[in-house]
C-alpha positions as CSV (number, residue, x, y, z in Angstrom):
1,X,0.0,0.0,0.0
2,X,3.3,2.3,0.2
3,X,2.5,3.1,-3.4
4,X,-1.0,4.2,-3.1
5,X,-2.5,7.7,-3.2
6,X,-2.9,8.5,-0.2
7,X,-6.9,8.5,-1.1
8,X,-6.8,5.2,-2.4
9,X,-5.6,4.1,0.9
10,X,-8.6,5.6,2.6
11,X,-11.0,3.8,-0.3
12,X,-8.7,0.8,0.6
13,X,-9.8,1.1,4.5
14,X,-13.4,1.8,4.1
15,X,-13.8,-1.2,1.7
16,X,-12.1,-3.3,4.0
17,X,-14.5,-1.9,6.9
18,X,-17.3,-2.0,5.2
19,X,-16.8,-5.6,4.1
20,X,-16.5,-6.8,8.1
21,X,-19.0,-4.6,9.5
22,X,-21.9,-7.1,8.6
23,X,-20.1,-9.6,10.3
24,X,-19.4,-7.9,13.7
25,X,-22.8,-6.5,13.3
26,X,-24.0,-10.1,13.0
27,X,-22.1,-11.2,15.8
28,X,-23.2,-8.3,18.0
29,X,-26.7,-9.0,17.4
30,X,-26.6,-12.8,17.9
31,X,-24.3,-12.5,21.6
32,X,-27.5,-9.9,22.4
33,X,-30.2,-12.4,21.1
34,X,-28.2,-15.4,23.2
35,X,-28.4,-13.2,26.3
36,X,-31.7,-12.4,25.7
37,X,-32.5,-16.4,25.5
38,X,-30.7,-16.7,28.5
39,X,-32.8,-14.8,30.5
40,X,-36.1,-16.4,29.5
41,X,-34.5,-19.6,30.3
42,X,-34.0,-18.7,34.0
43,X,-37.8,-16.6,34.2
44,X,-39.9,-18.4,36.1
45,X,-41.9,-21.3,34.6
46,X,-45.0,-20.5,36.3
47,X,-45.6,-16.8,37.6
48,X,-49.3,-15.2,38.8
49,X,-50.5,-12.1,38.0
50,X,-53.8,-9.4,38.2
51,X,-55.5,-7.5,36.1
52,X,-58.3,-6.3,34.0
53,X,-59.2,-7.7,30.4
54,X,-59.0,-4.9,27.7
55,X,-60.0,-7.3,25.0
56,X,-61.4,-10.9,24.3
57,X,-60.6,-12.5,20.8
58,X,-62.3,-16.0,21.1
59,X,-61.3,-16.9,17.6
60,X,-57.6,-16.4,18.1
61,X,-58.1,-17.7,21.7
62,X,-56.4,-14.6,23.5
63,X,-56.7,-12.2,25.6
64,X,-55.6,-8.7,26.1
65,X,-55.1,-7.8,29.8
66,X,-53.3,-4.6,31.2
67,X,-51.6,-6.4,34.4
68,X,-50.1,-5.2,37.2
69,X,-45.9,-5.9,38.1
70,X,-45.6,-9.9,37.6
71,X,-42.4,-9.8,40.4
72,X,-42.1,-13.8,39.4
73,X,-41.2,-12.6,35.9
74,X,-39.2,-9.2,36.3
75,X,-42.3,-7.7,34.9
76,X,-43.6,-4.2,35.1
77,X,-47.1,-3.5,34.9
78,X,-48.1,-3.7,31.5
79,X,-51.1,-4.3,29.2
80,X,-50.5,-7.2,26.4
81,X,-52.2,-10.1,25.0
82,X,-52.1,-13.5,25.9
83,X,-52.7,-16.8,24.5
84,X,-55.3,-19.1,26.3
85,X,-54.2,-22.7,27.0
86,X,-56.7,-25.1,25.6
87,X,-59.4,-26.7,27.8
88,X,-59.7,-22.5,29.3
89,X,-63.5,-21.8,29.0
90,X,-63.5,-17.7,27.7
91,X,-67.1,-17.8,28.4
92,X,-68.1,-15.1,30.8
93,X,-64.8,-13.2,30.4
94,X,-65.1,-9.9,29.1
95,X,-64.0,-6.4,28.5
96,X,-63.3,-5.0,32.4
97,X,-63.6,-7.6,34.1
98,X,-61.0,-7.5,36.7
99,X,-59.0,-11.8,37.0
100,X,-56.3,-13.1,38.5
101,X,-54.7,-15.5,35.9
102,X,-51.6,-17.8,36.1
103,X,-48.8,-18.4,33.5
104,X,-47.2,-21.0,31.9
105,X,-45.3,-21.9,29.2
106,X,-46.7,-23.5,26.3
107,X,-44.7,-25.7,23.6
108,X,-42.9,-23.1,22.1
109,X,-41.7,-21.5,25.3
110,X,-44.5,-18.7,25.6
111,X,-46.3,-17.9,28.3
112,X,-49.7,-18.8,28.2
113,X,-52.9,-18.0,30.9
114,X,-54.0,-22.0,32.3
115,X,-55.8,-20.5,34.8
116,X,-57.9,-17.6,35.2
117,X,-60.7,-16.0,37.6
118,X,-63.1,-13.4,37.6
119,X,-62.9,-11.0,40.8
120,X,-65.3,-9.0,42.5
């Protein structure tokens, strides 16, 4: 490279950069996914939680639930949906009722509701 342009060095460089950036980029990305893994792995596979039902979507069997801190989970209040674990009846739950539900993971490592109860 002693012979180069002085530019041509720089074009030599950024090539060379941009030709390994994917890779650390790629391997950035997949230590963070790993970690992320990792920390479902050691959540909790059961965890108990309150809240009030936002939305009930019987076809899709899930439901949307804004839910207070799940402490089992590292989980801050939040509302999100939720699949139902078969043999869960969704009759009588609707839009503000206020349940207690339990988690638990289903086959693909999600956490599902197998139990759930109105509350006065």
């Amino acid at each position: 490279m002693q012979n180069l342009p002085h530019h041509r060095v720089k074009l030599v460089a950024v090539l060379a950069a941009s030709a390994i950036a994917p890779t650390l980029c790629a391997t950035k990305v997949g230590a963070v996914e790993s970690a992320q893994r990792l920390v479902v792995a050691q959540a909790a596979d059961k965890a108990s939680g309150d809240g009030v039902i936002k939305g009930v979507n019987a076809t899709e069997r899930k439901l949307l639930i804004t839910h207070g801190p799940i402490a089992a989970l590292n989980w801050p209040g939040m509302t999100m949906a939720f699949g139902i674990a078969p043999g869960i009846d969704l009759t009588g739950l609707a839009p503000g009722a206020k349940v207690t539900f339990t988690l638990s993971r289903d086959a693909k490592g999600l956490y599902v509701i197998d139990e759930i109860r109105s509350v006065e």
